[in-house]
TORKOL-4160 file (C-alpha; in steps of 0.2 Angstrom, whole numbers, padded with zeros to 4 digits, m for minus):
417
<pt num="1" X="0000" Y="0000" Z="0000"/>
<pt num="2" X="0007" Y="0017" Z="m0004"/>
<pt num="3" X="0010" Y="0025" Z="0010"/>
<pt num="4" X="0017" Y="0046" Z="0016"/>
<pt num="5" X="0025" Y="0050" Z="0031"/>
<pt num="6" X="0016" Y="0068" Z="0036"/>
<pt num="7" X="0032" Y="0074" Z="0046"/>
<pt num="8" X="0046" Y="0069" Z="0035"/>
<pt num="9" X="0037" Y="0068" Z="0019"/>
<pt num="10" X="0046" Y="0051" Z="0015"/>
<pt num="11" X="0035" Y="0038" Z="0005"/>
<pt num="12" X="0036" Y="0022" Z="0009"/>
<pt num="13" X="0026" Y="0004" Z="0008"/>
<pt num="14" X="0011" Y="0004" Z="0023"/>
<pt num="15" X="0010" Y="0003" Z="0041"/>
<pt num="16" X="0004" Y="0014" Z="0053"/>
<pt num="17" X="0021" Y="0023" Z="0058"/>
<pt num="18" X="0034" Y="0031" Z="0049"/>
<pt num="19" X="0046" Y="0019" Z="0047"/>
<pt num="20" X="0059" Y="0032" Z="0046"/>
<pt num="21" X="0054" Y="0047" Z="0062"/>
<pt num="22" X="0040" Y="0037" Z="0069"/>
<pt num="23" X="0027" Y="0049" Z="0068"/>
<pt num="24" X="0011" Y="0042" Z="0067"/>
<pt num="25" X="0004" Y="0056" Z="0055"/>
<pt num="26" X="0004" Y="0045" Z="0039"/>
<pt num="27" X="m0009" Y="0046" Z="0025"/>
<pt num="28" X="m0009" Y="0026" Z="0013"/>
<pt num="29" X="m0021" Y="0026" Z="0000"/>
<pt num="30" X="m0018" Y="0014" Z="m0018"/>
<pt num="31" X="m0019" Y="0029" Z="m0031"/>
<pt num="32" X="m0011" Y="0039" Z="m0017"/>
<pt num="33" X="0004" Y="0047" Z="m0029"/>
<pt num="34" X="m0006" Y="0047" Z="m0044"/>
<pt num="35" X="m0019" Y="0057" Z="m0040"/>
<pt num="36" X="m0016" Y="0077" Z="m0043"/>
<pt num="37" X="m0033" Y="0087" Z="m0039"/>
<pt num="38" X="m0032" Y="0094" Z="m0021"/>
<pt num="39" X="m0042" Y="0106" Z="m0010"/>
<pt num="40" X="m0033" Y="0113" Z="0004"/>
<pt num="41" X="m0044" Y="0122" Z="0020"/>
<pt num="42" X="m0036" Y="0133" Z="0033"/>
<pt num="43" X="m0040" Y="0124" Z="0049"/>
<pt num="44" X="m0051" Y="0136" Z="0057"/>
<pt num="45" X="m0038" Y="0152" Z="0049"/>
<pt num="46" X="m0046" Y="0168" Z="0057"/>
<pt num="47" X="m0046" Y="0159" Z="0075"/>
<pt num="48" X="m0030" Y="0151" Z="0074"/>
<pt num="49" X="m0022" Y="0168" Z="0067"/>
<pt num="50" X="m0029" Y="0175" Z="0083"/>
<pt num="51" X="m0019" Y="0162" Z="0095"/>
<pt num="52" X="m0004" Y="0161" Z="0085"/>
<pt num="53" X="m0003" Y="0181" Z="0088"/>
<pt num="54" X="m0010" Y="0181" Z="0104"/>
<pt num="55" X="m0005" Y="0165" Z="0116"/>
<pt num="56" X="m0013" Y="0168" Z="0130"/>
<pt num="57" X="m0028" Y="0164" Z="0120"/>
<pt num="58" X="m0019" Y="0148" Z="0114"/>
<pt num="59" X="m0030" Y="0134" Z="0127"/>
<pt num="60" X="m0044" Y="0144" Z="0128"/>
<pt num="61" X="m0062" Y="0145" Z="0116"/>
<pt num="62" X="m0060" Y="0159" Z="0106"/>
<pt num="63" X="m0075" Y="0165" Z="0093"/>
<pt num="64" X="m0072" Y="0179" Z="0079"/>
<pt num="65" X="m0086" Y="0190" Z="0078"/>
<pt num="66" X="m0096" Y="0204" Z="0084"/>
<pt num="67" X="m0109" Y="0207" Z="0097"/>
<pt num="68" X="m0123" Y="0197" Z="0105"/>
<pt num="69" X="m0135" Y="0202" Z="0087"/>
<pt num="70" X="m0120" Y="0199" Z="0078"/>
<pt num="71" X="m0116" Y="0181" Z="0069"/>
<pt num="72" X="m0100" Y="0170" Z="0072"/>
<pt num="73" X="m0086" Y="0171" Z="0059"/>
<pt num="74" X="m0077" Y="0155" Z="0064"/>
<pt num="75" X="m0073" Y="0148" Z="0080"/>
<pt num="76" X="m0057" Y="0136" Z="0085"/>
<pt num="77" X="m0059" Y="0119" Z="0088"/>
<pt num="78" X="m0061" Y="0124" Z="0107"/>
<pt num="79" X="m0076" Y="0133" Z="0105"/>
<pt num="80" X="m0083" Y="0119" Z="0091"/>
<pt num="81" X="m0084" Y="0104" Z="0103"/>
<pt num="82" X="m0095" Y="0116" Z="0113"/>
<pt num="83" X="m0107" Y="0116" Z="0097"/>
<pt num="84" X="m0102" Y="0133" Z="0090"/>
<pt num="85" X="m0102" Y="0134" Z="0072"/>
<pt num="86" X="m0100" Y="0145" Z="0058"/>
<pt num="87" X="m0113" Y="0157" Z="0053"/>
<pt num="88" X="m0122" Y="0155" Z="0070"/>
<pt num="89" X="m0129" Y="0169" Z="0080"/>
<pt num="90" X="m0118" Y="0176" Z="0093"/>
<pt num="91" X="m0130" Y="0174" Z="0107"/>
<pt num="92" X="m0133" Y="0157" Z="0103"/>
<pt num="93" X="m0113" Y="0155" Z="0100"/>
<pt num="94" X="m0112" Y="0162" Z="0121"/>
<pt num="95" X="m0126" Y="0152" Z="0128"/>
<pt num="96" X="m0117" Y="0136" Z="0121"/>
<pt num="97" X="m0101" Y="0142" Z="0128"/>
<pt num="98" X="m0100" Y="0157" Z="0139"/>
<pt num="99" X="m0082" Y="0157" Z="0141"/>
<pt num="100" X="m0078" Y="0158" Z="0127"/>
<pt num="101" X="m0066" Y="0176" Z="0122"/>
<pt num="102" X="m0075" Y="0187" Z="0106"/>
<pt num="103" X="m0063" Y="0193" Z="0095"/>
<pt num="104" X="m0067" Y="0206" Z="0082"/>
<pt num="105" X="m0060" Y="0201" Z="0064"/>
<pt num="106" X="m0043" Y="0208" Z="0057"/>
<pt num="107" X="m0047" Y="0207" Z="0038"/>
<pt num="108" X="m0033" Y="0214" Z="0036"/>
<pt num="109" X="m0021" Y="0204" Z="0045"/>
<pt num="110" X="m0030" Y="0188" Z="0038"/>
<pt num="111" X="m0028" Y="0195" Z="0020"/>
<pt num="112" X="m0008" Y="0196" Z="0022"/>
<pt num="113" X="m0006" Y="0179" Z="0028"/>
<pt num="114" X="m0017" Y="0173" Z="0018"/>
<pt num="115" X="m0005" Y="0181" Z="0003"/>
<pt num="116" X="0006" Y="0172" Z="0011"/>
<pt num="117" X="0000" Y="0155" Z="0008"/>
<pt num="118" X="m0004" Y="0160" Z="m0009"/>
<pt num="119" X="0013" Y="0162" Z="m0011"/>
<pt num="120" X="0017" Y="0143" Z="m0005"/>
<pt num="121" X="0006" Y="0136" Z="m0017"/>
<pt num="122" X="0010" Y="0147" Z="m0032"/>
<pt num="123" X="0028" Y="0138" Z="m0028"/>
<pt num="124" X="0018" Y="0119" Z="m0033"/>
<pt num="125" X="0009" Y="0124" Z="m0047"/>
<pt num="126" X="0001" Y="0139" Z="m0059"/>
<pt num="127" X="m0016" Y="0130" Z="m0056"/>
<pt num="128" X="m0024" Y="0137" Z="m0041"/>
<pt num="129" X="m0044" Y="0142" Z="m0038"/>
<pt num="130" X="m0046" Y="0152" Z="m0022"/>
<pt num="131" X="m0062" Y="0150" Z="m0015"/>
<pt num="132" X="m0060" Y="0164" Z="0000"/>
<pt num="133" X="m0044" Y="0167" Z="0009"/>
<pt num="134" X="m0042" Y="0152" Z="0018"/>
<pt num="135" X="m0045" Y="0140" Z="0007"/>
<pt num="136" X="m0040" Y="0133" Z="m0010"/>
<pt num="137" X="m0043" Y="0121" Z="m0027"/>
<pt num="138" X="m0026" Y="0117" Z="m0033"/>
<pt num="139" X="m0023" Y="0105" Z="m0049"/>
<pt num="140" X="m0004" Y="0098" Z="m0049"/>
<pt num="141" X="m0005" Y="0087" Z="m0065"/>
<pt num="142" X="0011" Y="0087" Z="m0074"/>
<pt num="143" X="0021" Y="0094" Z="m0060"/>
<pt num="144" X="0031" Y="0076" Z="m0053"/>
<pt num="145" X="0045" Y="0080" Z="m0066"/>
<pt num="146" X="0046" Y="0099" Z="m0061"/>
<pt num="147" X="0047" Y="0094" Z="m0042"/>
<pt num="148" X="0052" Y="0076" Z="m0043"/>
<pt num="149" X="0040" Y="0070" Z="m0033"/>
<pt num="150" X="0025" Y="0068" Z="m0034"/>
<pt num="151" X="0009" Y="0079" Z="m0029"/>
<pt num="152" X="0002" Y="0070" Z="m0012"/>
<pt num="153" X="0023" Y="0075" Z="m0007"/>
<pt num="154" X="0021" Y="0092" Z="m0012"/>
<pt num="155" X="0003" Y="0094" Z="m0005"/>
<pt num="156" X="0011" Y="0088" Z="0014"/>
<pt num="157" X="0026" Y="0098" Z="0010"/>
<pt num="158" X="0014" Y="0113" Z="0010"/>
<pt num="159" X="0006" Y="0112" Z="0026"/>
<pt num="160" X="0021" Y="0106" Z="0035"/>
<pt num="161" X="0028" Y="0122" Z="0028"/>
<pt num="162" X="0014" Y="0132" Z="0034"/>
<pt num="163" X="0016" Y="0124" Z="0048"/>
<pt num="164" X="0032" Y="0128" Z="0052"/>
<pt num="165" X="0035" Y="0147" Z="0043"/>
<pt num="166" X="0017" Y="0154" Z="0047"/>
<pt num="167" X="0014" Y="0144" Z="0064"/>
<pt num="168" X="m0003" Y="0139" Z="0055"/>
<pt num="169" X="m0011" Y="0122" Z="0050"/>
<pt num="170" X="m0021" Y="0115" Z="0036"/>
<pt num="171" X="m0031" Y="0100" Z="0029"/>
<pt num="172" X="m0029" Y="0091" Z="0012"/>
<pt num="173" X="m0041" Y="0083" Z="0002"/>
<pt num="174" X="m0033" Y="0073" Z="m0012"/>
<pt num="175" X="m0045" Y="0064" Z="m0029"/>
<pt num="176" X="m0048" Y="0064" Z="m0046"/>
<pt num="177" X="m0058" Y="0080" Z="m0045"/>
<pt num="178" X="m0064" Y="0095" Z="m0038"/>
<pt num="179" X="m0081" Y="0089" Z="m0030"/>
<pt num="180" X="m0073" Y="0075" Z="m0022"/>
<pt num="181" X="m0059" Y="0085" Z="m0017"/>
<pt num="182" X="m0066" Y="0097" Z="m0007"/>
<pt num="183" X="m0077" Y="0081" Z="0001"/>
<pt num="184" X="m0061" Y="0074" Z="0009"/>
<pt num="185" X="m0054" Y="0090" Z="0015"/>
<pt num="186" X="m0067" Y="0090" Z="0027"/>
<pt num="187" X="m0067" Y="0072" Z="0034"/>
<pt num="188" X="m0053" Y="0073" Z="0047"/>
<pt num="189" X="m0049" Y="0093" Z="0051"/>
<pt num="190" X="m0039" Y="0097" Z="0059"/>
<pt num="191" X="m0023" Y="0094" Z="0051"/>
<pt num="192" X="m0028" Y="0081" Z="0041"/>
<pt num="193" X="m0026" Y="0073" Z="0021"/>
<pt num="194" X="m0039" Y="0062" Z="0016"/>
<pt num="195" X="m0039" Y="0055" Z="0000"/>
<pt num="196" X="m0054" Y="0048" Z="m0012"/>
<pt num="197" X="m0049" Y="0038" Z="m0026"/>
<pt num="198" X="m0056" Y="0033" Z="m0042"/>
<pt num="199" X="m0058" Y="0015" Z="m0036"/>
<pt num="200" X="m0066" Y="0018" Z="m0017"/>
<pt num="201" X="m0076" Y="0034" Z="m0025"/>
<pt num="202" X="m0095" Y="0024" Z="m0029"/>
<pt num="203" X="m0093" Y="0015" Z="m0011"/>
<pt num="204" X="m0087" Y="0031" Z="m0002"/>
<pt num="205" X="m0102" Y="0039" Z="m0007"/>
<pt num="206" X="m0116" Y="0025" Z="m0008"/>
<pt num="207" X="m0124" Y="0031" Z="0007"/>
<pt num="208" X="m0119" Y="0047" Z="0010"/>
<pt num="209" X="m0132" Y="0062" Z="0015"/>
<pt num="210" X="m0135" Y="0074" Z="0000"/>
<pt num="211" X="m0130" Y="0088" Z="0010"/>
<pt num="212" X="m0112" Y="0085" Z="0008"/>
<pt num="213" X="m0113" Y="0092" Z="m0010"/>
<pt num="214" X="m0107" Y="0109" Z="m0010"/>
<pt num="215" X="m0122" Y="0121" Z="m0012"/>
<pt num="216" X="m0136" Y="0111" Z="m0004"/>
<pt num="217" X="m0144" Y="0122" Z="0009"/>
<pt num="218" X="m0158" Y="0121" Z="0019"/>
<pt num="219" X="m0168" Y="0125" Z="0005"/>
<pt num="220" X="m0160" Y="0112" Z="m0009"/>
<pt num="221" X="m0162" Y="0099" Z="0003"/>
<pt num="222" X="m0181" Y="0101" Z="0008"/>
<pt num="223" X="m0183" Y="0100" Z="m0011"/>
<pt num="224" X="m0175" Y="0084" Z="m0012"/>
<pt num="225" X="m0181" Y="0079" Z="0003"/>
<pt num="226" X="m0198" Y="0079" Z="m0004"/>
<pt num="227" X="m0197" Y="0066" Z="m0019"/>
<pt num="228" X="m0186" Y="0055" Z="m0006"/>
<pt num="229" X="m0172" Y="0063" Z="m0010"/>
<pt num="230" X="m0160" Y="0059" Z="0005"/>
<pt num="231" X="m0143" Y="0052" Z="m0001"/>
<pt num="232" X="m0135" Y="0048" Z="m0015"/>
<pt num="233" X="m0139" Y="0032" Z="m0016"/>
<pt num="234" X="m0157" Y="0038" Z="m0017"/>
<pt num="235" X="m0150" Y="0049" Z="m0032"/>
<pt num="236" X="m0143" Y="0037" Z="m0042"/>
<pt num="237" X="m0162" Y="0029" Z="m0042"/>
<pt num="238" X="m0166" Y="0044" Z="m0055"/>
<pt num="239" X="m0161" Y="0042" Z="m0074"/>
<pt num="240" X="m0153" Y="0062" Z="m0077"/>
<pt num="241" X="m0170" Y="0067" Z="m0088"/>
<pt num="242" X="m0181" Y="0063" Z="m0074"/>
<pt num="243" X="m0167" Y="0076" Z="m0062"/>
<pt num="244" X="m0167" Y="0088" Z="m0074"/>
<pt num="245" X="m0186" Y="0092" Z="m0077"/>
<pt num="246" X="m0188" Y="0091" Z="m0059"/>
<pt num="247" X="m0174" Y="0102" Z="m0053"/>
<pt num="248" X="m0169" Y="0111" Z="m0071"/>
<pt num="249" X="m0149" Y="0114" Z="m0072"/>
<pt num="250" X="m0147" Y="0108" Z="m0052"/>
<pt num="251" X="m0153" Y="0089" Z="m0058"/>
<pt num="252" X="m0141" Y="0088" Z="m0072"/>
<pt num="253" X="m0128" Y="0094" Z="m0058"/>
<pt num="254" X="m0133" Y="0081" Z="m0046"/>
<pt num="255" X="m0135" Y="0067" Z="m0057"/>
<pt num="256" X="m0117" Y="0069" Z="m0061"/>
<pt num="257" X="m0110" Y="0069" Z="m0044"/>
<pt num="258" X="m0121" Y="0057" Z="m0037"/>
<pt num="259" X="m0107" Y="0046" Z="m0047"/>
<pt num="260" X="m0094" Y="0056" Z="m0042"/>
<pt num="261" X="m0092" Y="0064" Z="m0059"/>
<pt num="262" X="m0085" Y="0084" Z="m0060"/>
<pt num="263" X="m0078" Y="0089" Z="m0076"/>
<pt num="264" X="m0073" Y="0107" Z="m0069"/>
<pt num="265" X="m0056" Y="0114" Z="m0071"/>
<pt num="266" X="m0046" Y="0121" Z="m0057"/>
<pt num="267" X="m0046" Y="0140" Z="m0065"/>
<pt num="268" X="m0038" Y="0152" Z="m0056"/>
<pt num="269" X="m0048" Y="0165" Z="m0068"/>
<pt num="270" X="m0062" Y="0168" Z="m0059"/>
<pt num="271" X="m0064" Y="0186" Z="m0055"/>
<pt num="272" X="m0069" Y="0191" Z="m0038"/>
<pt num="273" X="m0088" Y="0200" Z="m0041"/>
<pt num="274" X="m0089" Y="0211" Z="m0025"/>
<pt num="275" X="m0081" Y="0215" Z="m0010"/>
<pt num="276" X="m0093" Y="0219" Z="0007"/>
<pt num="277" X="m0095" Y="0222" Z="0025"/>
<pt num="278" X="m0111" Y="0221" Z="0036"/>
<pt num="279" X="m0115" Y="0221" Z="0053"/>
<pt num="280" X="m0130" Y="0218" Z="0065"/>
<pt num="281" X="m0132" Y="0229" Z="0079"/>
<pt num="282" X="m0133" Y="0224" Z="0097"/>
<pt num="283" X="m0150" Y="0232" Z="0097"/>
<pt num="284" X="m0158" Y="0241" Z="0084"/>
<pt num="285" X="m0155" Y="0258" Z="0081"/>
<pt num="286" X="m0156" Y="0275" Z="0072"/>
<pt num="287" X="m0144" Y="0284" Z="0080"/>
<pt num="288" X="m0134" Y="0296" Z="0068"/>
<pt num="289" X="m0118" Y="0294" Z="0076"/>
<pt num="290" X="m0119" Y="0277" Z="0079"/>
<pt num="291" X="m0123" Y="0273" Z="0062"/>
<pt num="292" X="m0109" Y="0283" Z="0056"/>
<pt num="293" X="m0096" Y="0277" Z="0064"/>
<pt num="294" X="m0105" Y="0260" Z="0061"/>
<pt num="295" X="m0102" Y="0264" Z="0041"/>
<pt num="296" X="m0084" Y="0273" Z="0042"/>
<pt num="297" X="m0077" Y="0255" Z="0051"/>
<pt num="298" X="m0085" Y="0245" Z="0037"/>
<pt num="299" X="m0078" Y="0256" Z="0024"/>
<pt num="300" X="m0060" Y="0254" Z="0031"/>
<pt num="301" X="m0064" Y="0237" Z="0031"/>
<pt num="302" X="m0069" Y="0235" Z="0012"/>
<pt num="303" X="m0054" Y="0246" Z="0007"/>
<pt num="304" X="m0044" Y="0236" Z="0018"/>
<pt num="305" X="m0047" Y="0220" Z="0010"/>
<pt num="306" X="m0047" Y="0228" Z="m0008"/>
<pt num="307" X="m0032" Y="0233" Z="m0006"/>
<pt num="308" X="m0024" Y="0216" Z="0001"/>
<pt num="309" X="m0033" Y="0211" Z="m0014"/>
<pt num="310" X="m0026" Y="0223" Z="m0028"/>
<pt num="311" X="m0043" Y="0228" Z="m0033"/>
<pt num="312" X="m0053" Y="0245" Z="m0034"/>
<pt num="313" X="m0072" Y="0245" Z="m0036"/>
<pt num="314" X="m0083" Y="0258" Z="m0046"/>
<pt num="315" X="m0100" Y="0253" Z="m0039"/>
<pt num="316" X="m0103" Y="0258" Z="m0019"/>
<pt num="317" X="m0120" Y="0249" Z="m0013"/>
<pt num="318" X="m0127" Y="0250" Z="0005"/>
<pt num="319" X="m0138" Y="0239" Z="0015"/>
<pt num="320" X="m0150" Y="0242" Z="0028"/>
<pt num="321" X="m0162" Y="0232" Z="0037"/>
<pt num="322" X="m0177" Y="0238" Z="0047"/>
<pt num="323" X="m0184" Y="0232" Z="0064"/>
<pt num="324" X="m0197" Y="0225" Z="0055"/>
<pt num="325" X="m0182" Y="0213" Z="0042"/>
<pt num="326" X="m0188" Y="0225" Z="0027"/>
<pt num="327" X="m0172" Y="0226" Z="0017"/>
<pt num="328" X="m0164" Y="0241" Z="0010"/>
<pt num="329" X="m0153" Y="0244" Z="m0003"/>
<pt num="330" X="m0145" Y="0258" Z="m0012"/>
<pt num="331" X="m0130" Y="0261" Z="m0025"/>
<pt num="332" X="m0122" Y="0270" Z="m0034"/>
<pt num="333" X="m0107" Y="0272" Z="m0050"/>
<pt num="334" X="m0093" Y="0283" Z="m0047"/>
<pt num="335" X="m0086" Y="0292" Z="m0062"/>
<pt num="336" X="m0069" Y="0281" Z="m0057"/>
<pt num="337" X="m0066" Y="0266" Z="m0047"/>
<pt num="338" X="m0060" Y="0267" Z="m0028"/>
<pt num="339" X="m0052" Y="0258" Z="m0016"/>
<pt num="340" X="m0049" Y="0271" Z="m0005"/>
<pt num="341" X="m0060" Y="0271" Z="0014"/>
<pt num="342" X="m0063" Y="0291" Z="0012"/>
<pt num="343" X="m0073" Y="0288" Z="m0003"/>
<pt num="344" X="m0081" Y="0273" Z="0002"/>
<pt num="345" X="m0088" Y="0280" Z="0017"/>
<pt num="346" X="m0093" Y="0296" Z="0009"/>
<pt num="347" X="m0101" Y="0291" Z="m0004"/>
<pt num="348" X="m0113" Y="0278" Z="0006"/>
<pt num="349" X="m0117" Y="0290" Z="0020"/>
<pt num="350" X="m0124" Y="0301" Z="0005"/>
<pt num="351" X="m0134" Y="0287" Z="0000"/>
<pt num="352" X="m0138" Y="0284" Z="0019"/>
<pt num="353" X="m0142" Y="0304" Z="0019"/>
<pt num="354" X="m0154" Y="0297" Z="0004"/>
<pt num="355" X="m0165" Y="0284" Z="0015"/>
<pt num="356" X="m0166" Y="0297" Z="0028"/>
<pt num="357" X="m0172" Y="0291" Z="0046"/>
<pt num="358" X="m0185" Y="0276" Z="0042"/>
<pt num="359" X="m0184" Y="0271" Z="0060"/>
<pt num="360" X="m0176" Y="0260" Z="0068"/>
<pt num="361" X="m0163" Y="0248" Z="0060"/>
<pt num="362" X="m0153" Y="0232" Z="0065"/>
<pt num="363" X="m0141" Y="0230" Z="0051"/>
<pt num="364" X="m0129" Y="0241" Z="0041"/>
<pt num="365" X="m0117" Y="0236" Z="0028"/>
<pt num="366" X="m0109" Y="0243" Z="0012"/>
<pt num="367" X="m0098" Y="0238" Z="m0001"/>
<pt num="368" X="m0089" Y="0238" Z="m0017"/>
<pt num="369" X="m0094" Y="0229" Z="m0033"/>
<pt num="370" X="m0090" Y="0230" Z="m0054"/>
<pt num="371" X="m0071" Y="0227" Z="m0046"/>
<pt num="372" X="m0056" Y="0230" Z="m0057"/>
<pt num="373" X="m0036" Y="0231" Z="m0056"/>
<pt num="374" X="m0031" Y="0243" Z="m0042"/>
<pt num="375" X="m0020" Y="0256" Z="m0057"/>
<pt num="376" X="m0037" Y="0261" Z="m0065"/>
<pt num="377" X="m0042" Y="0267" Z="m0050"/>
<pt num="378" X="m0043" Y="0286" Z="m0043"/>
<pt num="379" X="m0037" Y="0293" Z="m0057"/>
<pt num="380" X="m0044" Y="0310" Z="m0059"/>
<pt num="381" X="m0049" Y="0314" Z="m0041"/>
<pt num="382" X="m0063" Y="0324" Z="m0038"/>
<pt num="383" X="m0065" Y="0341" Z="m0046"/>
<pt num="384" X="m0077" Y="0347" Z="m0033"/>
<pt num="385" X="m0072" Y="0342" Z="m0018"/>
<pt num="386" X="m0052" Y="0349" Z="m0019"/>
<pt num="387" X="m0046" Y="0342" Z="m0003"/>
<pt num="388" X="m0051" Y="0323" Z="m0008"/>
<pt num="389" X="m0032" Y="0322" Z="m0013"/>
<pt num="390" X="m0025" Y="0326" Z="0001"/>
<pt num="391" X="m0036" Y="0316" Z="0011"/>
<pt num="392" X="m0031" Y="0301" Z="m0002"/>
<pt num="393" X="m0011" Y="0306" Z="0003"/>
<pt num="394" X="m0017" Y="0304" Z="0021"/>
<pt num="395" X="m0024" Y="0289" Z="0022"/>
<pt num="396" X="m0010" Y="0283" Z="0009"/>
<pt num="397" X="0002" Y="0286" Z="0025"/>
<pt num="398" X="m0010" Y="0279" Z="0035"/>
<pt num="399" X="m0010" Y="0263" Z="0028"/>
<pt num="400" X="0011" Y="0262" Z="0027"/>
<pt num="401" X="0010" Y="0267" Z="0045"/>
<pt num="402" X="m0002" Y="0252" Z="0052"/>
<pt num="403" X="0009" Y="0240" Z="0039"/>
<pt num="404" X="0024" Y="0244" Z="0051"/>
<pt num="405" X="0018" Y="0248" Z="0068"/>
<pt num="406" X="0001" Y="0238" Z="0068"/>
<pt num="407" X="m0017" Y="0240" Z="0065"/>
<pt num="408" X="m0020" Y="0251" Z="0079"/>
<pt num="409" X="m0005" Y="0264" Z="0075"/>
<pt num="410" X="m0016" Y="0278" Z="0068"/>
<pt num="411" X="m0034" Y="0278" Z="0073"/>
<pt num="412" X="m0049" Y="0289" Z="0066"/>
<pt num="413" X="m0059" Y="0297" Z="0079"/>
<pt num="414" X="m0074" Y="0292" Z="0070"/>
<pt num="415" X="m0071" Y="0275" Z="0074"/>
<pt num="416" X="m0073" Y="0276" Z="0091"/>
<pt num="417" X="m0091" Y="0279" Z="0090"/>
């Protein structure tokens, strides 16, 4: 059985230690080394970046997110034996686990280490497909000459080397395709590298629950639920026109995977389509000032991460949500793209200035969308408003200052509201 050591990344013929260092961190599968399509997932990245900068919090639960109306960002493994979970509601997160220590998000830390890794893989192959900044499709077919050894080595290589440079871990998922790479990335986190081969791909999934197809929701799977529907085992009971009447372009998808088939590339083309920030208030509120400094921290956040990301955006939308969940939304074009916070903020407080007061509200957010290269952007400045230049020079020196000195260098007193 072909088998990896994880630790000293020698290969070598089955057993459950490392025959060479003894670690027990080794991944056998038949087709391990010819296998090349691999999805590779942070293990949770914004907490762990938390407790690698701050190790006091290194035993402890820790949540990334906002207040008790808010919703949870991630949470370290800590906090996720406790039942915290993604996406969850804040209160719900502290009622599961009181102790647990709230962190607000550093976009724009996350984003430089996230360049970081980036720069690891782009050191394995050309073929990479972010999916957000911490985690990744890559495809290293053709690269076992270049590297000399082959791409399950080079994937283990990676992590050990995050690992080891970034203080940081990851989990691999190794197969013969996208779909069924992204499927074992997430069947033994942390640090883990799980692989699904052509040969064990119909038995792995025979039984498996239709919510482990990337995209199913709530919503998908009450739909499928419906016509008995439940795994894939029930899906490979429909012939692909009976799918595809009943669930349009979704049928002809699932039919497909339900044998484990994905024809999609690893393209590391697709262009990002907008960049945004949102945030639900404690209690709902029409306070002016509130608001404001609300929307001038979300606009430092966008143009934070659009400028991690080398991208400028020419429409500026904002979002509010009433008391009662009615859902507003206002944008704008601007004559040239931006990626500067002054101009962000400016231009969606006059859209806010546009709702007016519509009572109270329990959600704020803006963003940035129609997003291109960062040189086409603020160009031509703003011929009636003269000082926007120099308020574009400031916060230039702003950003070189929190580079250096940290994020909390140089602080706006608008943000403090």
């Amino acid at each position: 059985m072909p088998s990896l050591c994880r630790d000293c990344l020698i290969p070598f013929n089955a057993g459950r230690r490392c025959p060479s260092c003894g670690s027990p961190l080794v991944v056998s599968d038949p087709e391990l080394f010819d296998l090349s399509i691999a999805h590779m997932d942070c293990d949770a990245f914004y907490a762990s970046v938390e407790k690698r900068d701050n190790p006091e919090l290194a035993d402890k639960p820790v949540i990334i997110g906002g207040g008790k109306r808010g919703v949870v960002s991630t949470a370290c493994y800590v906090a996720r034996i406790r039942g915290v979970k993604s996406a969850m509601p804040m209160f719900k997160a502290l009622d599961l686990c009181p102790d647990a220590v709230v962190v607000k998000p550093r976009m724009s830390v996350y984003a430089e280490v996230s360049r970081e890794i980036r720069a690891m893989m782009d050191d394995l192959t050309p073929a990479i497909e972010p999916l957000s900044l911490d985690e990744a499709f890559l495809d290293l077919s053709g690269t076992q000459k270049l590297h000399g050894a082959p791409p399950a080595v080079m994937l283990a290589g990676l992590v050990k080397r995050m690992k080891d440079e970034l203080g940081l871990t990851g989990s691999i998922g190794l197969s013969h395709n996208k779909f069924l790479a992204k499927v074992a990335s997430d069947l033994d986190k942390p640090r883990g590298f799980s692989v699904i081969s052509r040969q064990e791909t119909a038995g792995f999934l025979e039984n498996k629950p239709v919510r482990l197809i990337w995209g199913i929701g709530p919503a998908a799977q009450t739909s499928l639920e419906k016509v008995g529907i439940r795994t894939f085992s029930d899906l490979l009971r429909w012939d692909q026109t009976a799918l595809s009447e009943r669930f349009g372009s979704m049928g002809y998808r699932l039919w497909h995977l339900a044998r484990g088939q994905d024809k999609r590339r690893v393209s590391n083309n697709e262009p990002m389509k907008s960049i945004s920030n949102e945030t639900t208030f404690f209690e709902d509120t029409n306070n002016p000032d509130i608001l404001d400094g609300h929307l001038w921290r979300m606009a430092e956040k966008v143009a934070d991460r659009a400028k991690a990301k080398g991208l400028a955006g020419r429409v500026v939308t904002l979002k509010l949500k009433r008391a009662n969940h009615a859902v507003l939304t206002r944008r704008v074009s601007l004559r040239d793209a931006t990626q500067m916070a002054d101009t962000l903020y400016r231009t969606a407080r006059a859209l806010f200035d546009q709702v007016g007061d519509q009572g109270l509200y329990r959600l704020l957010g803006c963003g940035l969308s129609d997003l291109c290269p960062e040189d086409e952007a603020d160009k031509s400045g703003d011929l009636l408003d003269p000082n926007a230049a120099k308020r574009s020079e400031a916060e230039r020196a702003t950003d070189a200052i929190r580079k250096r000195f940290g994020s909390d260098a140089i602080i706006k007193g608008r943000t403090l509201r």
